[in-house]
C-alpha positions in Angstrom: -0.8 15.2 10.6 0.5 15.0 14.3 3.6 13.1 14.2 3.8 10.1 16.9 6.0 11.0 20.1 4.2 8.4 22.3 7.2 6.3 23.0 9.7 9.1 23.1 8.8 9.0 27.5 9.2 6.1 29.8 5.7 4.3 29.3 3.7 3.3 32.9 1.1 1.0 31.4 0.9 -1.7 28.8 -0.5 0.0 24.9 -4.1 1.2 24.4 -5.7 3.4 22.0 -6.0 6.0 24.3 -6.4 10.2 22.9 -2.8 10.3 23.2 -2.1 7.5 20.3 -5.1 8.6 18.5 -3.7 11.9 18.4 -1.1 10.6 16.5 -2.5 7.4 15.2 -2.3 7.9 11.3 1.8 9.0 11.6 2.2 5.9 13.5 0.3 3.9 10.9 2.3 5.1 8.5 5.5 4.7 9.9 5.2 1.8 11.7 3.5 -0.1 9.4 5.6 -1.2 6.2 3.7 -0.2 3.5 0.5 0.8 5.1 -1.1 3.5 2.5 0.1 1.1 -0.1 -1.7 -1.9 1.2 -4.7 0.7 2.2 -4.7 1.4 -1.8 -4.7 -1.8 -2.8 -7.4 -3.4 -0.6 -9.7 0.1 -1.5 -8.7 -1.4 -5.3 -10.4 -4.8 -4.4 -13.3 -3.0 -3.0 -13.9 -0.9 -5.7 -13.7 -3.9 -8.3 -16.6 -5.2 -6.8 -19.1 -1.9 -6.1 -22.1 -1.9 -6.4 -25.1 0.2 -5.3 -26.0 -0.3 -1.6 -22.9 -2.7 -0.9 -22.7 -2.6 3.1 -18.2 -2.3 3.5 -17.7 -2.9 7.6 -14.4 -1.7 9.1 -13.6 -3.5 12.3 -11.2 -1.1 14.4 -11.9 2.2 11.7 -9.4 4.2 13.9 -9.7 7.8 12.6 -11.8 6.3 9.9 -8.7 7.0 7.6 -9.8 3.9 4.9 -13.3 4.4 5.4 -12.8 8.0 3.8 -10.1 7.3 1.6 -12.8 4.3 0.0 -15.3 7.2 0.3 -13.6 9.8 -1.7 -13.0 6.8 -4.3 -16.3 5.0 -4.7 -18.5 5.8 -8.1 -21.8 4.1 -6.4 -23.6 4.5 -2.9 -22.5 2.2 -1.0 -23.0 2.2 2.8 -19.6 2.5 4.8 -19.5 1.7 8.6 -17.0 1.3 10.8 -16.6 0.1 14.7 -14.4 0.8 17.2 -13.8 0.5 21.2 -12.0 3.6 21.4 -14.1 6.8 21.9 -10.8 8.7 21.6 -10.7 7.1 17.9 -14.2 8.0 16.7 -14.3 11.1 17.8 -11.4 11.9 15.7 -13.0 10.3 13.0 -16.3 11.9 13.3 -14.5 15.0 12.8 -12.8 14.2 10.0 -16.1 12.8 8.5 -17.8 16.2 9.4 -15.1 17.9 7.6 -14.9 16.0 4.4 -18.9 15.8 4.2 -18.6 12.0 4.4 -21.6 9.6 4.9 -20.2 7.4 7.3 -22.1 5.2 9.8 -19.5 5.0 13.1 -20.4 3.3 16.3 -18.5 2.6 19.7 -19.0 -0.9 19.9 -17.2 -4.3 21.2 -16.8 -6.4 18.0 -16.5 -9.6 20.1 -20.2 -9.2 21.1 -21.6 -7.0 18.1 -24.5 -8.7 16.4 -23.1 -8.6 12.9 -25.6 -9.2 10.0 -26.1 -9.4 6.3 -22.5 -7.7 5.2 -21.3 -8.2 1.8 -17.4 -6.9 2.8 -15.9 -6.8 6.6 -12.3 -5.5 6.5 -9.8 -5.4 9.5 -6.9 -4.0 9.1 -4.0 -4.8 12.1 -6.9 -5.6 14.2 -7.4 -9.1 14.6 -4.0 -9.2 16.3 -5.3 -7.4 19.4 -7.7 -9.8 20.3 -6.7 -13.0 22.5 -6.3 -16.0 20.2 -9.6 -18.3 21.2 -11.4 -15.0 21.3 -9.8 -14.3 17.5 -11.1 -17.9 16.0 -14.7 -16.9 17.9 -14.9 -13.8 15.9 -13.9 -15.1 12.8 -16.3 -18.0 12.6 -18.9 -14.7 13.4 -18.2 -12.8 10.9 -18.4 -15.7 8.4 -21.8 -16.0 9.4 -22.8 -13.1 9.1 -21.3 -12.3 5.3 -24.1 -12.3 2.5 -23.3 -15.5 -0.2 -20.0 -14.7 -1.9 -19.0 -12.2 1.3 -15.4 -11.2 1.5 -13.5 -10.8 5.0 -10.0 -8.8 3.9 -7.3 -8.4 6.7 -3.8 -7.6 7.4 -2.1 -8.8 10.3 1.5 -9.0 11.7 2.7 -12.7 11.7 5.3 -14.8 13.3 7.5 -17.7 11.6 7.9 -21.1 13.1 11.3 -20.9 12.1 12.6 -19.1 15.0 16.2 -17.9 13.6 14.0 -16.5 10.2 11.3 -15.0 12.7 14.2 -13.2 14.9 15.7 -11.9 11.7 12.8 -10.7 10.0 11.6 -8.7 14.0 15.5 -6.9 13.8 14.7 -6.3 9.9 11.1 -4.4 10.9 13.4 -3.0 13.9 15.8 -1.1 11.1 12.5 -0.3 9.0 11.5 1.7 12.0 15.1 3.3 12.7 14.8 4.8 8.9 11.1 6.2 9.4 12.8 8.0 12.4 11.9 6.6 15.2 14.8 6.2 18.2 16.0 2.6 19.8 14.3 4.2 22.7 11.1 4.3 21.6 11.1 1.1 19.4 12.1 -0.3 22.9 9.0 1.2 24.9 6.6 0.0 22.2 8.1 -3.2 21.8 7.5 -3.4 25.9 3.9 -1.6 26.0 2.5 -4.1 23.1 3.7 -7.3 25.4 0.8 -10.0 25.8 -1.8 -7.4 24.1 -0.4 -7.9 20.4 0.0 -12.0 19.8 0.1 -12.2 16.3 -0.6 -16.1 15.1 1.5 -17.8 11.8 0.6 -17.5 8.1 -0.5 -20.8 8.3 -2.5 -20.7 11.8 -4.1 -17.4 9.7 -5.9 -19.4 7.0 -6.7 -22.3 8.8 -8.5 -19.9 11.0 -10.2 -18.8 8.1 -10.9 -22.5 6.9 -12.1 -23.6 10.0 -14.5 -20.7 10.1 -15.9 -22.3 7.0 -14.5 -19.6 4.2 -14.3 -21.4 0.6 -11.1 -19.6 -0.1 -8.1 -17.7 1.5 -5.1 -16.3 -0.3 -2.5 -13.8 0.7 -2.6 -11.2 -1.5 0.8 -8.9 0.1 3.4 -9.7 2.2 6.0 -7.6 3.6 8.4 -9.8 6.1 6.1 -10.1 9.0 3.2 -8.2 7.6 0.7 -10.0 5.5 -2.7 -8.9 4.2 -5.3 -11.9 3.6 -8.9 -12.3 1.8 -10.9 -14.9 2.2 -14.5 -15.3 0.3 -17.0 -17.0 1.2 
């Protein structure tokens, strides 16, 4: 695995998944996210609890396709695996990955603000939600309710911000001295921190599931929370 150097140069444009990050888009997963393959394993856990023969699982920005094989490698029935992205850098790492493992894995370039999504039983977004612009985000969500099969499960993780503004500041310096420990310099925490300005605008815990409520889900719990990360699933 390539490790992440992206930020270790003065940046020139604001952050995009570009083929230099998705040259080194799983090491910055993992050590930028706390607790990433951890929260990967645990949402694959949920997925697998409820298998069953021809179960469509969507992944909404599948990246290098990184969960869609790890669920692969894991799953004991058929069930169909797709996953979208807007990055052709990103898919075609995936689709070599897929080629290498001899994964069945449906991936498409596509917008997922104006996909027509249809008859899914499990859409999962992982850090993704977070990249769209807020009214867009609510748009999107009430979409994919639609679109989710009776008892349909939307799973997500997201970074979140606290409305207490002392906590929030302490819990951003907190995820600041996560990153130092997973190696990565002042420097380049700085240049990220500038490069994901206005295109990462992560909403509260609470503006999360009301989202999710308004969108018309019958349920929405938290199921892992690491300071500012959370992981959510809502059923319909």
């Amino acid at each position: 695995m390539k490790e992440d150097k992206v930020f270790t140069e003065k940046i020139s444009k604001k952050f995009e998944f570009d083929e230099a990050v998705a040259s080194v888009f799983d090491d910055m997963l993992s050590r930028s996210v706390p607790f990433y393959d951890e929260v990967r394993k645990l949402i694959i856990a949920l997925i697998l609890s409820e298998q069953e023969e021809g179960k469509k699982v969507l992944d909404l920005g599948s990246s290098t396709a990184k969960f869609l094989l790890d669920l692969h490698s894991k799953m004991e029935v058929q069930m169909q695996l797709k996953g979208l992205d807007n990055s052709q850098a990103m898919l075609d790492r995936a689709e070599q990955k897929c080629h290498a493992f001899g994964a069945e894995i449906d991936l498409e370039l596509a917008d997922m603000l104006t996909y027509d999504y249809s008859d899914e039983d499990i859409i999962v977004a992982n850090y993704t939600l977070q990249f769209i612009r807020p009214m867009q985000r609510v748009e999107l969500v009430k979409k994919l309710y639609n679109a989710l099969n009776d008892e349909g499960m939307f799973i997500f993780s997201e970074k979140v911000v606290f409305a207490d503004k002392k906590l929030d500041k302490d819990l951003i310096d907190i995820y600041y001295a996560y990153k130092k420990e997973q190696g990565y310099s002042e420097y380049e925490i700085a240049q990220k921190r500038e490069a994901l300005e206005n295109v990462l605008i992560p909403f509260t815990i609470e503006e999360n599931i009301q989202m999710c409520k308004d969108a018309g889900f019958n349920s929405v719990d938290t199921i892992f929370q690491w300071s500012n990360f959370v992981t959510f699933v809502s059923k319909k």
